[in-house]
C-alpha positions as CSV (number, residue, x, y, z in Angstrom):
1,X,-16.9,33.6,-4.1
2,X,-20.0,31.3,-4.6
3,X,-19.5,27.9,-2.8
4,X,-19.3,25.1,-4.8
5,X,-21.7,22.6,-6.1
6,X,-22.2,19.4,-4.7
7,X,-24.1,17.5,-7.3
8,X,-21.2,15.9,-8.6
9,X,-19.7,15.2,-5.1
10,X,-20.8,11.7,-3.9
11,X,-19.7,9.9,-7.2
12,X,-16.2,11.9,-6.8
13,X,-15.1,11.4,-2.9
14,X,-17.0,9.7,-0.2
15,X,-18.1,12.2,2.2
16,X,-15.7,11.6,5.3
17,X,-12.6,11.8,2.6
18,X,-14.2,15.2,1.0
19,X,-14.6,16.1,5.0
20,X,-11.2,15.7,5.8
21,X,-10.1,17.2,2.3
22,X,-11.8,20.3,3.1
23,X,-10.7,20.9,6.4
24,X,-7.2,20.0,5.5
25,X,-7.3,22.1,2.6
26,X,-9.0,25.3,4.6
27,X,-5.8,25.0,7.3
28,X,-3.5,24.7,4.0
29,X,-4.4,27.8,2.3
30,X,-4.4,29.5,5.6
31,X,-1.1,28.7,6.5
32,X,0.0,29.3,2.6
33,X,-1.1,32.4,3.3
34,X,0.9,33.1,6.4
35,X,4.3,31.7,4.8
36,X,3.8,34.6,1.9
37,X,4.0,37.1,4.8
38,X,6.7,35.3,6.9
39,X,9.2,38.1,8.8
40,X,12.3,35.8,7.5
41,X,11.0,35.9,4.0
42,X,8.5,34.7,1.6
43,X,8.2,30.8,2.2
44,X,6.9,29.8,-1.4
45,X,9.8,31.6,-2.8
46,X,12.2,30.0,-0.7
47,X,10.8,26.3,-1.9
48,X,11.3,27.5,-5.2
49,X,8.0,28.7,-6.3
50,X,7.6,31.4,-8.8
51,X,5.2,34.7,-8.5
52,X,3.1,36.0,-10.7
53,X,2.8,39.4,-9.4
54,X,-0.6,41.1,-9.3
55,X,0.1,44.4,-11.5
56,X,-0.8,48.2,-10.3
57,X,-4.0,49.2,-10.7
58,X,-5.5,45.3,-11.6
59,X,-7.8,43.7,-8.8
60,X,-7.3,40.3,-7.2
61,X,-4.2,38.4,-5.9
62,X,-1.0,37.6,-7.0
63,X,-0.6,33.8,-8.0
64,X,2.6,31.6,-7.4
65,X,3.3,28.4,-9.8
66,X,5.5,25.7,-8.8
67,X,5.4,21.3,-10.1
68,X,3.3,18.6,-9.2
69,X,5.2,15.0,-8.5
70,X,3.7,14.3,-12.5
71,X,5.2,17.3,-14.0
72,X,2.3,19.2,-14.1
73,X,1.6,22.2,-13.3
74,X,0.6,23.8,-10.4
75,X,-0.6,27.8,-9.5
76,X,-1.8,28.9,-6.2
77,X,-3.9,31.8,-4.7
78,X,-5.2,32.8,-1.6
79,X,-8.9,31.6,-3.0
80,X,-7.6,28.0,-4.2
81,X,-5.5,26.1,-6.4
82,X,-5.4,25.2,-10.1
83,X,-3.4,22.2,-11.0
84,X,-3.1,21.1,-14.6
85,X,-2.2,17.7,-14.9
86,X,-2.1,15.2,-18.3
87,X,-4.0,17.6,-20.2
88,X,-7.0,18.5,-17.3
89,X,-7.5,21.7,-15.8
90,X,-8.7,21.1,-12.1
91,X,-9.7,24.1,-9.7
92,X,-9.8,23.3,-6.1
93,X,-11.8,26.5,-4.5
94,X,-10.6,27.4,-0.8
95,X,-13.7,26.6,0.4
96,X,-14.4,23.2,-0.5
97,X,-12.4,20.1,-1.8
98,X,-14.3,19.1,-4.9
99,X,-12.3,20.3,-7.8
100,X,-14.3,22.4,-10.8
101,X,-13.5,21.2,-14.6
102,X,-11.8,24.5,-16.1
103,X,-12.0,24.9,-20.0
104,X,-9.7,27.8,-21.2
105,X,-7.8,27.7,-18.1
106,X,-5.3,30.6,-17.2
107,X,-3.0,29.9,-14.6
108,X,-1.7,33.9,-15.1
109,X,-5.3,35.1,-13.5
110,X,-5.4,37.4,-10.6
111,X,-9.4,36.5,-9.9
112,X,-11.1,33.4,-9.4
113,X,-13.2,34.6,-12.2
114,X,-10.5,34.7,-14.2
115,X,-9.5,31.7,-13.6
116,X,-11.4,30.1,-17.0
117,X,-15.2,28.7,-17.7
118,X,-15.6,26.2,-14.0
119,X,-17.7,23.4,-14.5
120,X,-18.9,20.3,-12.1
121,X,-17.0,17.0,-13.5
122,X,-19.4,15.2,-15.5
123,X,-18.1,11.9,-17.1
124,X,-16.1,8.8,-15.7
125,X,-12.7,9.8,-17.2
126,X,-13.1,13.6,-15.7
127,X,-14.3,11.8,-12.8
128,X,-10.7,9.8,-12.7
129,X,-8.3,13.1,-14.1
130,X,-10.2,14.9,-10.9
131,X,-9.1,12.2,-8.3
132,X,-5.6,11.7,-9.8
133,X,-5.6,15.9,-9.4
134,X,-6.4,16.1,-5.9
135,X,-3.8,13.2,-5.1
136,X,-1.2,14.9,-6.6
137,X,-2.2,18.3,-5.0
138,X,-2.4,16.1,-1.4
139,X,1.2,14.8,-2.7
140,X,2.4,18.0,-3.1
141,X,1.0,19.6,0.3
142,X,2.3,16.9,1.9
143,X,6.0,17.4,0.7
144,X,5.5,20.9,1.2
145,X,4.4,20.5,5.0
146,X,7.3,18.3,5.6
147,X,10.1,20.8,3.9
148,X,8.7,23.7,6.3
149,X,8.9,21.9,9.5
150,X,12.6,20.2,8.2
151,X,13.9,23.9,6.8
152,X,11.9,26.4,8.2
153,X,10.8,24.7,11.6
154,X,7.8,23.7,13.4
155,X,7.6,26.8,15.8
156,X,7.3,28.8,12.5
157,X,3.7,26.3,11.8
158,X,2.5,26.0,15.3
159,X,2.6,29.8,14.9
160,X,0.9,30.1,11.8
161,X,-2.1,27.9,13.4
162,X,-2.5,29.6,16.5
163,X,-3.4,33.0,14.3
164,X,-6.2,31.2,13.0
165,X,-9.4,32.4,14.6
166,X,-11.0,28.2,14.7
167,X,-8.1,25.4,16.2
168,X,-6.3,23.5,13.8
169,X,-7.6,19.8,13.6
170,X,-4.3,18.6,12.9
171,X,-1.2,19.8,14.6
172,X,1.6,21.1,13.0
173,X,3.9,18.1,13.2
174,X,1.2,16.2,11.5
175,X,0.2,18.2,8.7
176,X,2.5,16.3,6.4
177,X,1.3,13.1,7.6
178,X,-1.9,14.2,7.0
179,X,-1.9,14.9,3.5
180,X,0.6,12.0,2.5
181,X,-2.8,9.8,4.4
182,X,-5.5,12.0,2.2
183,X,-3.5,11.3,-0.9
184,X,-3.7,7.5,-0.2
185,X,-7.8,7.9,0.9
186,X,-8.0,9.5,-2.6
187,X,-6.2,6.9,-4.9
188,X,-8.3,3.7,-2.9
189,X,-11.4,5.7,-3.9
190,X,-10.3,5.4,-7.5
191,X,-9.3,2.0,-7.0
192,X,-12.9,1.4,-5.6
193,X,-15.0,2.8,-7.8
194,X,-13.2,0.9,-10.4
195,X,-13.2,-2.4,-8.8
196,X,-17.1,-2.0,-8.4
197,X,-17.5,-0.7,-12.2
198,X,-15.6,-3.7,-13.5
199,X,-18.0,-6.6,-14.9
200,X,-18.6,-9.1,-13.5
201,X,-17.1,-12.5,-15.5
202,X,-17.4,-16.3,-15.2
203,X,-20.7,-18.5,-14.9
């Protein structure tokens, strides 16, 4: 998969909150990845997600589709997550935390190709949709961190991090905190950009 543009980048996140995002999200999909092939069962479908199974003969990866804190809609594979949320189509690709724009989106696809036609965000309101889309998605890691270490247990994460090949930077009693803090980074970044947008009024 082709790493993601950039252009649109420093009028989306500041760089230390798409740093963070992106090494958060690189440990998530990781350890997403480890929970599908948990000895004591598949994790996702023990917190109620549902799989899309890859059918015989088709290439690519099976995709598993759960709810965002909003209602919308959320489908995750092992090469990133699509979260559809008041009528936006937001691809966040595995390797890097800037969400693409998709048009046509189809949250059934076994390829990132196949995902829909990926675009950088371009205007103020897709600018805004993306944000409000990665906070959710940070929501919704964050929740899902803190379930696994409550239900499953923490010896179940600290295992999952010490098969990756690079150290985790955030232990696994931390993860959720983690993403609950990225969530917030993301919303005052709205807030800013806002605030600094707004006219300024009186003499």
């Amino acid at each position: 998969m082709s790493k993601v543009s950039s252009g649109s980048a420093p009028s989306l996140l500041p760089c230390d909150v798409r740093r963070d995002g992106d090494r958060l999200f690189d440990v998530a999909m990781w350890c997403l990845g480890q929970d599908v092939r948990c000895p004591d069962g598949n994790v996702l479908l023990r917190h109620g997600l549902v799989r899309e199974a890859r059918p015989p003969g088709v290439e690519g990866q099976s995709a598993y589709q759960g709810r965002l804190g909003d209602g919308g809609r959320l489908t995750l594979w092992g090469f990133g997550a699509l979260c559809d949320v008041c009528g936006a189509a937001l691809f966040v690709p595995r390797d890097g935390f800037v969400p693409r724009w998709v048009e046509g989106a189809r949250g059934t696809a076994f390829r990132v190709e196949d995902v829909g036609v990926r675009r950088d965000v371009a205007t103020g309101p897709e600018r805004r949709a993306a944000r409000a889309g990665l906070a959710l998605l940070a929501d919704w890691l964050a929740e899902y961190e803190a379930w696994v270490a409550r239900d499953v247990g923490l010896a179940w994460r600290r295992e999952c991090l010490a098969a990756r090949r690079k150290a985790s930077p955030i232990p696994a009693e931390e993860l959720s905190t983690a993403w609950r803090r990225l969530a917030v980074r993301v919303r005052a970044t709205d807030a800013s950009v806002q605030h600094h947008a707004a006219p300024m009024t009186g003499a």
